[in-house]
C-alpha positions as a printed NumPy array, in Angstrom:
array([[  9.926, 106.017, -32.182],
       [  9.095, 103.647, -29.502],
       [ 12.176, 101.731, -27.701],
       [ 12.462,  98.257, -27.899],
       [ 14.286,  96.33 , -25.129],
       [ 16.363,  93.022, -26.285],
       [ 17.462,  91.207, -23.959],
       [ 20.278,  88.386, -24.489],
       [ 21.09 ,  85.902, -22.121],
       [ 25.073,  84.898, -22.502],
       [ 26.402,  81.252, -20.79 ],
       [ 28.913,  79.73 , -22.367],
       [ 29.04 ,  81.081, -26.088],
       [ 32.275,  83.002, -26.772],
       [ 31.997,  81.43 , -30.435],
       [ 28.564,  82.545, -31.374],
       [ 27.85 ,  85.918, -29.209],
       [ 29.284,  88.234, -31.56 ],
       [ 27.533,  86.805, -34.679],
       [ 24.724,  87.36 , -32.252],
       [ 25.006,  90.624, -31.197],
       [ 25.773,  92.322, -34.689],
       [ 22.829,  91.179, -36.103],
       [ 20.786,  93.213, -33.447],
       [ 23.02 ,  95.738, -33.555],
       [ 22.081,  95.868, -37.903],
       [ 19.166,  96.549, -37.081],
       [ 16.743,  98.726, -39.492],
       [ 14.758, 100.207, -36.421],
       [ 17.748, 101.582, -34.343],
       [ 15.666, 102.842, -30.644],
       [ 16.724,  99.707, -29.017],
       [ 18.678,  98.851, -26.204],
       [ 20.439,  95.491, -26.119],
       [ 20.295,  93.953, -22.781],
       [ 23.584,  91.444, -21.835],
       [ 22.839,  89.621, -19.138],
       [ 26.338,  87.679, -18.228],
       [ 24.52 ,  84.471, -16.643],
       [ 28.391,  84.027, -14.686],
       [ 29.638,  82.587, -17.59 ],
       [ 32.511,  80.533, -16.732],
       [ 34.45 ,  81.571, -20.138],
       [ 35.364,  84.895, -22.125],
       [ 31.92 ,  85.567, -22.666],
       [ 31.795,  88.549, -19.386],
       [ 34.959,  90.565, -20.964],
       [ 33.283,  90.328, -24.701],
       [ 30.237,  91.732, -23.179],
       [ 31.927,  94.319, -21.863],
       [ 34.412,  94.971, -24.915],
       [ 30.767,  95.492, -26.836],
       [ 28.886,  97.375, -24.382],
       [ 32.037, 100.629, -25.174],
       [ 31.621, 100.07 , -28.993],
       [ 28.091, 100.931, -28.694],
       [ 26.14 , 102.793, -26.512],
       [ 23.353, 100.852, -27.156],
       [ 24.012,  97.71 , -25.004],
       [ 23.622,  97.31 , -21.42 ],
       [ 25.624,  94.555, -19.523],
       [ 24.474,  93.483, -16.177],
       [ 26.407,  90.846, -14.672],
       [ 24.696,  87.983, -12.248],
       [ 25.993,  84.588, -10.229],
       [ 24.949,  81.667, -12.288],
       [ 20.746,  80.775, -12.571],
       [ 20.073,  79.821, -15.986],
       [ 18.195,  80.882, -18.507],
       [ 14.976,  81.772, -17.123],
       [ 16.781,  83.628, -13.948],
       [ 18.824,  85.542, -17.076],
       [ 15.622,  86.518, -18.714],
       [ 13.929,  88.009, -15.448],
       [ 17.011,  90.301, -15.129],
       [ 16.6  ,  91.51 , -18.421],
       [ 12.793,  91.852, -18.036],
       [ 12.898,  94.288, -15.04 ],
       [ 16.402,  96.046, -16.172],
       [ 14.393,  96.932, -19.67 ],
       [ 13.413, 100.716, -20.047],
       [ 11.294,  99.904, -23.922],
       [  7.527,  99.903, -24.954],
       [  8.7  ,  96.489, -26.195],
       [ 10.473,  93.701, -25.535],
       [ 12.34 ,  91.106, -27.075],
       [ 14.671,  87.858, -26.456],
       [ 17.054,  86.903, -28.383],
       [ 19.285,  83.379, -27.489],
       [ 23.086,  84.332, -27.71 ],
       [ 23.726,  81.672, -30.435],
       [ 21.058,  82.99 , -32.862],
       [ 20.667,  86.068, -35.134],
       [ 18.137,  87.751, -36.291],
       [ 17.154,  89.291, -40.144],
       [ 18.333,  93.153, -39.989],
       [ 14.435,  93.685, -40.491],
       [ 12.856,  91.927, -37.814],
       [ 11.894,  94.59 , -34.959],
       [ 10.98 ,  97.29 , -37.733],
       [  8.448,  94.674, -38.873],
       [  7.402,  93.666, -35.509],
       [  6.984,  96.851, -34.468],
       [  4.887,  97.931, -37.532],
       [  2.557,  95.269, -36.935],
       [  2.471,  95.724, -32.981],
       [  1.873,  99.574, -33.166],
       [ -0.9  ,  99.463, -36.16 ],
       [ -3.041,  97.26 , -34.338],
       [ -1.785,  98.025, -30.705],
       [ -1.638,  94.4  , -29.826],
       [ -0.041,  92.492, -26.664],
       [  2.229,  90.284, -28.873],
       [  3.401,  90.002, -32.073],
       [  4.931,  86.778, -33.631],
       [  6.764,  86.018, -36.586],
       [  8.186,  82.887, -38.614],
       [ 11.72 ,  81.741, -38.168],
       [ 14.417,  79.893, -39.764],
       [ 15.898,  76.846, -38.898],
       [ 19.161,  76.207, -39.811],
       [ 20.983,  73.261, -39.879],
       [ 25.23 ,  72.069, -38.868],
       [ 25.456,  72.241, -42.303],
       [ 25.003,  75.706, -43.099],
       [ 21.567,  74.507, -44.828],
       [ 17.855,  76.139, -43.674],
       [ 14.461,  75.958, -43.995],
       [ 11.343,  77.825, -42.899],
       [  9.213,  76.866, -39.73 ],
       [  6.007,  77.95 , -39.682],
       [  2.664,  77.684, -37.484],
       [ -0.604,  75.862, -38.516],
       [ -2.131,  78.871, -37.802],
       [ -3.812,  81.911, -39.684],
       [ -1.468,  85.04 , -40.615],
       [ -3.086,  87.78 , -39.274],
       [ -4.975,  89.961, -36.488],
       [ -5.975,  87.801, -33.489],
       [ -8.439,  89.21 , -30.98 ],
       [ -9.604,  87.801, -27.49 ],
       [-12.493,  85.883, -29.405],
       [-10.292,  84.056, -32.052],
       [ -7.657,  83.139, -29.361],
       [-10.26 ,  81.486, -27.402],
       [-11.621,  79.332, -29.761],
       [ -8.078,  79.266, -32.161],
       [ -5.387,  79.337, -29.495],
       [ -6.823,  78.023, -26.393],
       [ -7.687,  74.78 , -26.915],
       [ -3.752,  73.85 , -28.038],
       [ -2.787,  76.641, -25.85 ],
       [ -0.719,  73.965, -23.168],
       [ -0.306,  71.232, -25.413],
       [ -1.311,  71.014, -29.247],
       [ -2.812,  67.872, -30.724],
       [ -1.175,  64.292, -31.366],
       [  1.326,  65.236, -28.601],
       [  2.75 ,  68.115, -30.145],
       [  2.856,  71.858, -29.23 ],
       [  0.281,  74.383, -30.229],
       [  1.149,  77.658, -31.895],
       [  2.364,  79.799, -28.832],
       [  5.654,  77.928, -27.524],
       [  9.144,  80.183, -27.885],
       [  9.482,  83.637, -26.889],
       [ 12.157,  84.284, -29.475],
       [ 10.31 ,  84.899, -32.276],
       [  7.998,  87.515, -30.829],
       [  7.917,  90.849, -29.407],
       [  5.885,  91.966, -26.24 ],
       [  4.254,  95.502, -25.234],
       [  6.141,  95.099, -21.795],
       [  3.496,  96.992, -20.063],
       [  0.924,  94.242, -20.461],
       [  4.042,  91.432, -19.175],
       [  4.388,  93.898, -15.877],
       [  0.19 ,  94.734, -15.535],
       [ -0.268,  90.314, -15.78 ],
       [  3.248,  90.18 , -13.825],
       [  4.291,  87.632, -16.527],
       [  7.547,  86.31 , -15.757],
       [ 10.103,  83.685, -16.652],
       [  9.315,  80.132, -14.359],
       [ 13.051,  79.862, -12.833],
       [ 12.449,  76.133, -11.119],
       [ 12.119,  74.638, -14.413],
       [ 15.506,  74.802, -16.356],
       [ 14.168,  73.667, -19.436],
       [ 11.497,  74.325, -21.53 ],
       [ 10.853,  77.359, -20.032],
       [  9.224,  78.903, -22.687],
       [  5.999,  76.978, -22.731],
       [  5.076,  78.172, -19.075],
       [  5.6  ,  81.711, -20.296],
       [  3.708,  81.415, -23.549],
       [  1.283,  79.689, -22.165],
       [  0.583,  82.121, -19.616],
       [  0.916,  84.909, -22.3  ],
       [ -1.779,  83.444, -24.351],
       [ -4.208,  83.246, -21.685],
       [ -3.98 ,  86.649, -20.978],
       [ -3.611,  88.479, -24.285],
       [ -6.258,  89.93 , -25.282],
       [ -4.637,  90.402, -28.905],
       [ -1.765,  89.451, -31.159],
       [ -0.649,  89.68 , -34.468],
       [  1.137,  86.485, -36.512],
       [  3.274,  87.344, -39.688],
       [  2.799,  84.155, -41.103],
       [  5.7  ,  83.368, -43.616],
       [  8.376,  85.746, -42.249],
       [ 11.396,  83.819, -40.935],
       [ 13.137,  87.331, -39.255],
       [ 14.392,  84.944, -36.737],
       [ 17.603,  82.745, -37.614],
       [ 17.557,  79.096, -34.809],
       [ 20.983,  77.592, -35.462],
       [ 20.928,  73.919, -34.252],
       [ 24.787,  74.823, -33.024],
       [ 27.03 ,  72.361, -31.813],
       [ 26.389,  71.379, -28.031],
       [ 23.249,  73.121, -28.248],
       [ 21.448,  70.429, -29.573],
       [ 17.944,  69.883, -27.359],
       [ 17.599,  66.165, -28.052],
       [ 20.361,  65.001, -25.39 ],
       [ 19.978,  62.852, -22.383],
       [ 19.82 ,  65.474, -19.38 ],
       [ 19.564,  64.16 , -15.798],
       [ 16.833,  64.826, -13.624],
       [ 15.016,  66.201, -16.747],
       [ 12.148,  64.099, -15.873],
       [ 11.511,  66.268, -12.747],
       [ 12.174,  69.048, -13.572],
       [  9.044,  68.254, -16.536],
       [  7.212,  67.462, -13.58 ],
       [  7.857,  70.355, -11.698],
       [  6.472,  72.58 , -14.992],
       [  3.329,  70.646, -15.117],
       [  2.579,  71.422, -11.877],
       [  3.289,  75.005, -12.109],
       [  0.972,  75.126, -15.365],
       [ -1.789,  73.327, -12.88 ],
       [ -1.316,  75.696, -10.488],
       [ -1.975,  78.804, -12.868],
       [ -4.994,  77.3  , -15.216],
       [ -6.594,  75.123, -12.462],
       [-10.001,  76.41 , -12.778],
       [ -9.494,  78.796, -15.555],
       [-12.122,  78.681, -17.873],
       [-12.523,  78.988, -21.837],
       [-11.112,  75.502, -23.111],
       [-10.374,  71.938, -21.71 ],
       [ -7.001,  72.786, -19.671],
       [ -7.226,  69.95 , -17.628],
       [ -6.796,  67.356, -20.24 ],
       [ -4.4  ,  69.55 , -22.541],
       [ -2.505,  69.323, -18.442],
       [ -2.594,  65.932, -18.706],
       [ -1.759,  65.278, -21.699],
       [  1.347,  67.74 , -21.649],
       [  2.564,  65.28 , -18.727],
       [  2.373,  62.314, -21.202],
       [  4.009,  64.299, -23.811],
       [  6.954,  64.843, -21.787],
       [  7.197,  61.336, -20.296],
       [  7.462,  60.438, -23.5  ],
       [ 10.567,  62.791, -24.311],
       [ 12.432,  61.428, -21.172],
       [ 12.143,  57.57 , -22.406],
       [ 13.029,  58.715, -25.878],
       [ 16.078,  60.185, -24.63 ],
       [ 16.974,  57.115, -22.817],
       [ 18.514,  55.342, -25.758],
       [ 21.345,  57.34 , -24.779],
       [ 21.997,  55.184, -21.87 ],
       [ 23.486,  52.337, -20.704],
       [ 20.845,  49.14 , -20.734],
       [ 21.119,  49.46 , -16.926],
       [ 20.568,  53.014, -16.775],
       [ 18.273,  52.405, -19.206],
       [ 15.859,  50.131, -17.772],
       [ 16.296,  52.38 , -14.291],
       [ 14.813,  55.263, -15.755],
       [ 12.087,  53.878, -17.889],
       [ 10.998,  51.702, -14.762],
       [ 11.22 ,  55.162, -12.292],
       [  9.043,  57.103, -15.006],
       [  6.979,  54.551, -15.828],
       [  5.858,  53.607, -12.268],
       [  5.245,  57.764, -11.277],
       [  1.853,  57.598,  -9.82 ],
       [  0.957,  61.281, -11.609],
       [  2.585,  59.964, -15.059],
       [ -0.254,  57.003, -14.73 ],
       [ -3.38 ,  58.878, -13.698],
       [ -2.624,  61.229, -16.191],
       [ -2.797,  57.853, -18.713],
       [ -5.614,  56.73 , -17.536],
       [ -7.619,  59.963, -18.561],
       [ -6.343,  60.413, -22.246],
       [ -8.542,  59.368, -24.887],
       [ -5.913,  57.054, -26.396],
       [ -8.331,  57.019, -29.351],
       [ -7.543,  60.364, -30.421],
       [ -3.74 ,  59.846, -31.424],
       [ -2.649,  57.891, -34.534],
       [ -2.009,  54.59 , -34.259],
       [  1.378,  54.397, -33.415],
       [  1.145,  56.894, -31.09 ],
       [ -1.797,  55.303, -29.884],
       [  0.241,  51.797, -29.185],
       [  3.159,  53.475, -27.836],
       [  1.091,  55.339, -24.871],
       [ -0.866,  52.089, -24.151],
       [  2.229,  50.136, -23.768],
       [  3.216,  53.093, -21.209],
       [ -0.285,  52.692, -19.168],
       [  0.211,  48.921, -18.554],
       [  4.031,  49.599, -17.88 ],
       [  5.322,  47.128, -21.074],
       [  8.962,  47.727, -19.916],
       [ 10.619,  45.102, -22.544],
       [  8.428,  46.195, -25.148],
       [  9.066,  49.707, -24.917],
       [ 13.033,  48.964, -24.461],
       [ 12.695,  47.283, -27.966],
       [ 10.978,  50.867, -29.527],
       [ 13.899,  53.073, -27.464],
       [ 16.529,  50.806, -29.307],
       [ 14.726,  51.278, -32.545],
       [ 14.839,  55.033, -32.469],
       [ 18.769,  54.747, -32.246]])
């Protein structure tokens, strides 16, 4: 038996890391080591890792000053001694089955990557299944290019293609070290579609287990992605030019406009997270990301055609900078 490598990033998350950590720990394949990477955690979350790391020889526990998420990650990727790797966030869980079925798929058809389903579930105990528009199945370098690639930065309407969280999949971590695939640690959020995106351009194979929801996403309180963040706006900036700098002049699908379109797609997340704000605050960031000079050309270059109407009316009042109208959709969305 191959060993797997998990690796767990822990900030902040007394209530939910041991709810997190048994579940890997009940796992059906058992040749895994369970990396805890103690992101200085400012709570009780460095003794608990520590407290688990003697109940089971299993885990590992590395402790490192404060970097978020992505600087967690990296630790975990070069600490790991597995075939395979995995991440797993500290307030999730995962189905006791999940690596023995990754692993099965991974090791018959001696892929890069293999993905699953997950669950989403809900503050109120409530879940459902979230699933790709996508194929189940075998995926070689052929089907990627003309299945994955042309969603591969950003999907159609706006929306994200099928490769996006690293969660729900397991890597051979050979072919992560050989492409020297690692976590972007400028961008603080939204990490993952750098990485996947990346990952999909150089895989020459994965497998999708379309259906299987062997990953558990809690929408847990304070955890919740929709939230006004400051400075989000450039740090969404900052990942867009990072994904330029790696597919500019990579061939195989239309990466510049996907690029350009990813920019809009973000833009778009800042102002709708505005109608947190004050009016004043408001109007000062809709005005700052509506006059960026990169957000425009990028507007200028979409085929505003292509999107559904109201998606359509919403980006055109964005190119020509319709400040009160757009204030009236924010409020709206309240």
């Amino acid at each position: 038996m191959d060993k797997i490598s998990i690796v767990v990033p822990v900030y902040k998350v007394e209530k939910y890391l041991e709810r997190c950590v048994n579940s890997i720990l009940s796992q059906t394949y058992t040749n895994i080591e369970v990396i805890l990477v103690d992101d200085g955690s400012p709570d009780k979350c460095p003794e608990m890792c520590e407290q688990l790391e003697q109940k089971d020889d299993r885990i590992v526990v590395v402790h490192k000053k404060n970097g978020g998420l992505s600087s967690a990650r990296n630790v975990g990727l070069v600490k790991a001694t597995g075939k395979y790797i995995g991440f797993v966030d500290s307030d999730d869980t995962v189905e006791p089955n999940m690596y023995e079925e990754l692993y099965k798929k991974i090791k018959k058809y001696n892929c890069d990557f293999v993905m699953s389903d997950y669950k989403r579930v809900l503050a109120d105990g409530s879940e459902y299944l979230k699933s790709l528009e996508i194929t189940n199945g075998y995926y070689n370098k052929k089907s990627i290019t003309e299945t994955i690639y042309p969603e591969l930065i950003m999907g159609k309407n706006l929306d994200y293609g099928p490769l996006l969280s690293v969660w729900h999949c397991m890597y051979d971590l050979e072919f992560l070290r050989k492409n020297k695939i690692m976590f972007d640690e400028e961008v603080r959020w939204s990490e993952d579609n750098i990485f996947s995106a990346i990952v999909g351009y150089y895989a020459d194979s994965f497998y999708y287990l379309k259906g299987e929801g062997l990953y558990h996403y809690y929408q847990n309180p304070g955890t919740i992605t929709t939230s006004y963040k400051k400075g989000a706006w450039e740090v969404y900036k900052k990942m867009n030019e990072h994904l330029k700098e790696f597919f500019q002049g990579k061939t195989g699908a239309h990466f510049d406009e996907q690029l350009q379109e990813h920019l809009v797609y973000y833009a778009c997340v800042c102002i709708g997270q505005t109608n947190m704000l004050s009016k004043k605050q408001r109007n000062e960031e809709l005005r700052k990301i509506l006059n960026d000079n990169k957000l425009q050309d990028a507007l200028k270059h979409i085929n505003l055609k292509k999107f559904p109407k109201k998606l359509a009316i919403q980006l055109s009042l964005m190119k020509y900078k319709s400040y009160k109208l757009m204030e009236v959709l924010i409020i709206r969305r309240k």
